[in-house]
C-alpha positions in Angstrom: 63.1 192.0 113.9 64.1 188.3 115.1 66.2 186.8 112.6 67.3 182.9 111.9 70.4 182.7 109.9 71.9 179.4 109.3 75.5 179.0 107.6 76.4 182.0 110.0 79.9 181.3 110.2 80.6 181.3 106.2 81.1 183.6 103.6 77.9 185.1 103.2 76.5 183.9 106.1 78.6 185.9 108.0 78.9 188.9 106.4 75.0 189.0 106.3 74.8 188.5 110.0 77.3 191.8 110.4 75.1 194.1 108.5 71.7 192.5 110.3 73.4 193.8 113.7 74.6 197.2 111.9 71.0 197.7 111.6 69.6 196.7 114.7 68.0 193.8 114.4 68.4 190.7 116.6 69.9 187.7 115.1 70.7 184.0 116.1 73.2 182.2 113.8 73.6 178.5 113.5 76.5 176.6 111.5 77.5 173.4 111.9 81.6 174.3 111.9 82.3 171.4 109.4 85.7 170.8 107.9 84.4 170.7 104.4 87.6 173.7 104.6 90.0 175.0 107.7 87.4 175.6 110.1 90.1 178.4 111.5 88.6 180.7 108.7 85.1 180.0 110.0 86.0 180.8 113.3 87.8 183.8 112.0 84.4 185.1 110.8 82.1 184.1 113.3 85.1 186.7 115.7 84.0 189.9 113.9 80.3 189.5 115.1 79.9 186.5 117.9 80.2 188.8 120.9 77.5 190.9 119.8 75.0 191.6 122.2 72.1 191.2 119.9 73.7 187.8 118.3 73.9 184.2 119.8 75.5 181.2 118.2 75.0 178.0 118.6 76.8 174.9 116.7 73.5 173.4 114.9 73.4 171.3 111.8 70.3 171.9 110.2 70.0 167.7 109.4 69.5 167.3 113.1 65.7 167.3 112.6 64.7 167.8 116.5 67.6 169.8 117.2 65.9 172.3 114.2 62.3 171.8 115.7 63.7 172.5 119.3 65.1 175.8 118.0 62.6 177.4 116.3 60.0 176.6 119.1 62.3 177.9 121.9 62.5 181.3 119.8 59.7 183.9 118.1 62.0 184.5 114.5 60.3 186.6 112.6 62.3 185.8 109.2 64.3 182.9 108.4 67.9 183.3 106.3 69.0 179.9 105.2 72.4 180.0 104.0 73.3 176.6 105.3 74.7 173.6 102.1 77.3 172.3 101.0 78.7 173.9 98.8 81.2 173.3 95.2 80.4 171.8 92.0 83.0 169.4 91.7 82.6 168.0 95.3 79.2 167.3 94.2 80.6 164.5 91.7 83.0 163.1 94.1 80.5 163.3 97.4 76.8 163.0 95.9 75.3 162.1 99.1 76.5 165.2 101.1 74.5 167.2 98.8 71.4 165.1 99.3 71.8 164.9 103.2 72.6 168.9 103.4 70.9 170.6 100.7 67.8 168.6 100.5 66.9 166.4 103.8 68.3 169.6 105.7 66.9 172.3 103.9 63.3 170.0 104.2 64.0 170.5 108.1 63.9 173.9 107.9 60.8 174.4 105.5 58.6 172.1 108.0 60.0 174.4 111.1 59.3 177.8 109.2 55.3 175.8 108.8 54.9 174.9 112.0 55.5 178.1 113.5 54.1 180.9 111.4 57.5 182.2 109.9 56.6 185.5 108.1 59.5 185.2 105.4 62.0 182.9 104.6 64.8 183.3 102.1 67.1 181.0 101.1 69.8 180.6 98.8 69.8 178.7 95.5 72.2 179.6 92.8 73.0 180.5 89.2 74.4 176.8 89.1 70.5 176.1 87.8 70.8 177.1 84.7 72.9 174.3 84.0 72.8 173.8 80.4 71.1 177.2 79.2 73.1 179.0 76.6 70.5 181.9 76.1 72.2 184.9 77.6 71.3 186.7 80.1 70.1 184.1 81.9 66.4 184.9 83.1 64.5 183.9 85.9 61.7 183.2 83.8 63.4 180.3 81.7 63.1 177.1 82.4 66.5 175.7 84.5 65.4 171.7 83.8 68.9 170.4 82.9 71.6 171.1 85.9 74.6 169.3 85.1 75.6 169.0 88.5 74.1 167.3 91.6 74.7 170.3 93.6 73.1 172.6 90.5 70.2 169.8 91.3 70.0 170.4 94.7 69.5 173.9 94.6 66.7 173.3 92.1 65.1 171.0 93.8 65.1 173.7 97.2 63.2 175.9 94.6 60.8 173.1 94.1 60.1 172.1 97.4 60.1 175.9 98.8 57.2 176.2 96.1 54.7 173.2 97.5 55.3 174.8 100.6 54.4 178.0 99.6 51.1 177.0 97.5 50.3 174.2 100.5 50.8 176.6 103.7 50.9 180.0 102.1 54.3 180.5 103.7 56.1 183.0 102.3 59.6 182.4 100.6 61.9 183.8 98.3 65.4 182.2 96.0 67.7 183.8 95.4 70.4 182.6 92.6 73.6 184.4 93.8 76.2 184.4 90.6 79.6 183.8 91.2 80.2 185.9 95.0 83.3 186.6 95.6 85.4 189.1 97.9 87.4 189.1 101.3 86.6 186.3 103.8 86.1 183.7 100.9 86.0 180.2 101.1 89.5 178.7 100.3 88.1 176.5 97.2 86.7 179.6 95.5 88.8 180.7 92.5 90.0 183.8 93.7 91.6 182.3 96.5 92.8 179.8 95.0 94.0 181.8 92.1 96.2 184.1 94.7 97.9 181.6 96.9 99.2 180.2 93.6 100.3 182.8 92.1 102.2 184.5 95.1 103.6 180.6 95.7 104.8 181.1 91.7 103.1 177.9 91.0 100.7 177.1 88.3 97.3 177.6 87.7 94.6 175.6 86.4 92.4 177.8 84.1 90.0 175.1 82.7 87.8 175.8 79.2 91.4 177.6 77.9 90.4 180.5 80.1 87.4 180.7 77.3 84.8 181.0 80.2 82.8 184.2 81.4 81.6 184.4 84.7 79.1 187.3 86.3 81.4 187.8 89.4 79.5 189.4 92.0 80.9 191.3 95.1 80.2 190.2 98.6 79.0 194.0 100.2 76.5 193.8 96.9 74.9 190.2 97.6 74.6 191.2 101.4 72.6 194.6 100.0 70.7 192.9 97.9 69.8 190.1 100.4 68.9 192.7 103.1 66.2 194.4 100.4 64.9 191.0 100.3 64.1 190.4 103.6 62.1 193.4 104.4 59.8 192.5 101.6 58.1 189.4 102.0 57.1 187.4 98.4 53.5 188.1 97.8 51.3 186.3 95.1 51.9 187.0 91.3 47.8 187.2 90.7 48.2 188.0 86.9 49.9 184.4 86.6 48.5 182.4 83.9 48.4 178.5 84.5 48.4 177.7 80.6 51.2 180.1 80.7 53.2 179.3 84.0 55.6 181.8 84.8 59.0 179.9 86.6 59.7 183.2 88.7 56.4 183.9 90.5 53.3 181.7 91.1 49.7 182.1 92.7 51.6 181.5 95.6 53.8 183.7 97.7 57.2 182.6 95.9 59.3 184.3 94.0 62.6 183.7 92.5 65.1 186.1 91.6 68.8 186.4 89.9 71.3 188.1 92.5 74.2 189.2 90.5 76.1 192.1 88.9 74.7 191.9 85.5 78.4 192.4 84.1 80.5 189.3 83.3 84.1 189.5 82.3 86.2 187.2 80.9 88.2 184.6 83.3 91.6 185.8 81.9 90.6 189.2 82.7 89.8 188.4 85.9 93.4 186.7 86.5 94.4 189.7 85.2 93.2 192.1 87.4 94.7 189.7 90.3 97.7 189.8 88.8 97.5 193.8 89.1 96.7 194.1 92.5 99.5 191.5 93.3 102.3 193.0 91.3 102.9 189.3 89.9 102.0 187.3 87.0 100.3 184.4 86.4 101.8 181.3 85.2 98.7 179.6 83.3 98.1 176.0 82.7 95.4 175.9 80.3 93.2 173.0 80.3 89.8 171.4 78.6 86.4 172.5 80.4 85.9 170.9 83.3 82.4 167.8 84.0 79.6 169.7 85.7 80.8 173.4 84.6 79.4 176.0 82.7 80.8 177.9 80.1 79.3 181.1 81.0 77.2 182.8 83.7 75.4 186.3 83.4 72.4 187.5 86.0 69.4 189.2 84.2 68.7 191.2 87.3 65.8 193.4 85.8 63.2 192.2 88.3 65.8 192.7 91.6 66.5 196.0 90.6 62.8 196.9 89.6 61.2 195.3 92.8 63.9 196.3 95.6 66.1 198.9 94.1 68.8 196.6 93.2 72.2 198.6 92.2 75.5 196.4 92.0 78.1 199.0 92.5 81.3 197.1 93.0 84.0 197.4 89.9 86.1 193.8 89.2 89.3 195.6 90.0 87.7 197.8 93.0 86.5 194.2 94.5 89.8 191.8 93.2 92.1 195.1 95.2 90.0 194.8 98.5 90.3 191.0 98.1 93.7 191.0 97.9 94.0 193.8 100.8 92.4 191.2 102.9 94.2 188.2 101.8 97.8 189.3 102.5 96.4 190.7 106.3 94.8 187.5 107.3 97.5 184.6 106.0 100.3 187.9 107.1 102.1 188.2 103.9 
């Protein structure tokens, strides 16, 4: 299989591309290198797979409509990965725009280049972000996510949205995934766990917003890539038992689904520092603060309908991922 991936040199992106190569396939991986963080750690990434015989990357940025059009005439992809946005909540208050330019005008380039030319599947990412002011727990693909309260939460609705109408116009394939709370070795630097660990081995403080009274479904990044890889293989067919005077906001008469990609298990965020402060050796110095604008108090992934349609089986404990993490963290910055 001929794969697109785009976002190929972040944190998923690039730990998807590894395990598309593992298993034979032949990938191309675009990324657009930006310096939203150190783009050191992106090339760092892109290293472990780049000289790959079956990979190619090229520096694309998936806003560059002709440059997108260009691409996927010049190659037969079979499936299309789009991993590619800007990511972070709270950058989303300060930088609306670069949500709207990335997320929505981009991800629109890559819908009309998966129409044009007869794409049998494409996946992209949305987020658990959507469920934005929901407090019914677990949080189900089939409740209605219509009250983000972030711009990037927005965004990643409004992909869903728009992957839909084409979908129901063009009968192109395509499935969301909602990935809840990823985390693991090769994060990005903004991510709490990272962020968590340089502070803590620097013995400064650390903000813990919502008093530490938040609960997050932290999800390991080797489970998200298995889960991801069970997607692709099986394209999103029509739901034909969907009722229109009973719409269903998973599935359609169309060939889109959406699904929850997440470990079903949320701990508490002062656990979590906890079981940093384990693998470290060190403890925490806490500064507790009020929740922050455009968070959520909790996440936690109903992932009944992953697990019952591709087999879906989270493995990865909190202290088994937060030790690997931390493995990682003190080889790459040599501590």
């Amino acid at each position: 299989m001929k794969l697109l991936v785009t976002g190929a040199a972040g944190f998923i992106g690039s730990s998807l591309c590894l395990s598309l190569l593992d298993r034979g396939h032949e990938v191309i991986g675009i990324d657009n290198h930006n310096d939203y963080y150190d783009p050191k750690l992106k090339a760092a990434r892109l290293n472990r797979h780049e000289n790959h015989p079956n990979y190619k990357h090229l520096r694309m940025d998936i806003r560059d409509k002709e440059l997108v059009k260009s691409l996927f005439e010049e190659n037969d992809f079979d499936t299309v990965v789009n991993l590619a946005a800007q990511a972070g909540v709270r950058y989303s208050i300060e930088n609306p725009l670069a949500y709207v330019d990335t997320n929505i005008v981009g991800f629109a380039n890559i819908l009309e280049s998966c129409r044009h030319n007869q794409i049998k599947h494409l996946i992209y990412a949305s987020s658990s972000s959507v469920y934005g002011s929901n407090s019914k727990v677990p949080f189900s693909e089939h409740d209605n996510v219509d009250h983000p309260v972030s711009l990037y939460a927005a965004s990643k609705k409004a992909n869903e949205l728009m992957a839909h109408s084409y979908s129901h116009l063009f009968g192109l394939p395509t499935t969301g995934l909602r990935f809840f709370t990823v985390y693991g070795p090769w994060g990005r630097p903004d991510m709490a766990l990272q962020k968590f660990t340089k502070s803590i081995l620097a013995g400064e403080k650390i903000a813990v917003f919502n008093y530490g009274e938040h609960r997050r479904d932290f999800t390991y990044i080797d489970d998200i890539i298995e889960g991801i890889v069970r997607v692709i293989d099986k394209p999103a067919k029509p739901n034909l038992n969907w009722d229109r005077s009973l719409p269903d906001p998973a599935s359609s008469l169309a060939p889109w689904r959406i699904y929850n990609i997440g470990n079903s298990s949320p701990i508490e965020l002062l656990d979590y520092i906890k079981a940093i402060e384990n693998s470290l050796d060190v403890r925490a110095n806490l500064e507790l603060l009020p929740l922050q604008p455009g968070d959520v108090v909790d996440t936690f992934a109903d992932i009944e309908d992953l697990s019952r349609d591709f087999n879906y089986n989270p493995s990865t404990s909190i202290n088994e991922g937060i030790s690997k993490f931390v493995d990682w963290y003190k080889a790459y910055y040599k501590i």
